[in-house]
N, C-alpha and C positions, 0 to 999 in steps of 0.2 A: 712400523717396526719400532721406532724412537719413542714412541707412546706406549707399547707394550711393556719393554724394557723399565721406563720411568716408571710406569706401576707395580712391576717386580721390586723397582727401589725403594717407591714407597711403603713397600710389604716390607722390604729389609728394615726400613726405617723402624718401623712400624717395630718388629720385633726388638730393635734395639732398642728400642724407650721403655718396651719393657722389661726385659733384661737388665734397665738402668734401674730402671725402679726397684725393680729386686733388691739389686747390688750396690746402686749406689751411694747409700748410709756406708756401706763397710768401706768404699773406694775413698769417703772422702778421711777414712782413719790414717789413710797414705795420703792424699790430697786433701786437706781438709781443704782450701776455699773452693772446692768444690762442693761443697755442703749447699749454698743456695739454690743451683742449681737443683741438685735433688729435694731442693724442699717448696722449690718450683715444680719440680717432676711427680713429685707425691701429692701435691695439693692439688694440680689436674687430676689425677690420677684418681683423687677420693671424688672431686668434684664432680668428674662425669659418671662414676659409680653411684653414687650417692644420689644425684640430679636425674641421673639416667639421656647424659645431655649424647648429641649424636660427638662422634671425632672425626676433625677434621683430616687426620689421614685418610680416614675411610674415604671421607669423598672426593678426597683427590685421587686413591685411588682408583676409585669408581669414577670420574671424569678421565682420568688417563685412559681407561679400561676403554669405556666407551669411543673417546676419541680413537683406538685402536681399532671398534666395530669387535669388540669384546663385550661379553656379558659382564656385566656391573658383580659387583659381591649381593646375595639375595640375602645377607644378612650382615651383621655386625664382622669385625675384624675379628674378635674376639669369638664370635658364633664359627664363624669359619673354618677359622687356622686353629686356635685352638682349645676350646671349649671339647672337651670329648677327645681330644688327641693328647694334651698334656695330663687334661685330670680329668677323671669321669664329670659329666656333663652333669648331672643330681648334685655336685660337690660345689657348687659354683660361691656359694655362700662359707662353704669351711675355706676355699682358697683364699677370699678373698681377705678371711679373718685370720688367715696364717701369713698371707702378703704382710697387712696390717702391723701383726706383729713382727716378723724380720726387718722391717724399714725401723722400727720403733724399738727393738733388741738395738739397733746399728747405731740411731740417734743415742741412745744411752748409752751405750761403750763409747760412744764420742766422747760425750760428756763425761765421763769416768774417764778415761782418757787424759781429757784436756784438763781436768779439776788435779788430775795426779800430777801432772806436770806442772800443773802452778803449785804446787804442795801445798793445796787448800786438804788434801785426803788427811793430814796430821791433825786439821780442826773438824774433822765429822767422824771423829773415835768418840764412844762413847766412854765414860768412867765406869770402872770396874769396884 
């Protein structure tokens, strides 16, 4: 039963990292030293896209599964949960180029942000 559970958690886990990944460029516009962190989070995030590498969530929680005398996930995390339940499943390629761009919308309002506050935004007017 302790095994069961723990691979529920790792599915919780699992949806929270992405969920961060979404959000958190915009999180860190209230926290910013949280920025590394999501720039940790984004840069696996491209990596194992990009690589096509396996996640190591998945197989803990497919190790948990099993040690519970559960069937393993017979696909990716992503294939699973939500591949076809969040976005149509043919879309795989547009989400993942609208992800792309919200995390990279977030990083540049950072920076617009931050640049406004050091009142660098009075030296990138142009002349009229």
């Amino acid at each position: 039963m302790l095994y069961s559970w723990l691979a529920l958690a790792v599915a919780g886990l699992h949806f929270a990292y992405l969920a961060y990944l979404v959000t958190g460029g915009y999180l860190a516009w209230r926290w910013p030293r949280s920025l590394a962190l999501h720039i940790l989070t984004a840069s696996w995030g491209f990596v194992v896209v990009a690589a096509s590498l396996p996640c190591p969530l998945t197989a803990a929680q497919n190790w948990l599964r099993h040690r519970a005398q559960e069937p393993g996930l017979a696909r990716s995390f992503l294939d699973t949960y939500v591949r076809g339940v969040f976005y149509p499943a043919n879309h795989e390629q547009t989400v993942q180029a609208l992800v792309a761009l919200v995390v990279l919308a977030s990083w540049t309002g950072l920076l617009l942000r931050y640049l406004r506050h050091r009142g660098v935004q009075d030296h990138l007017t142009f002349p009229v």
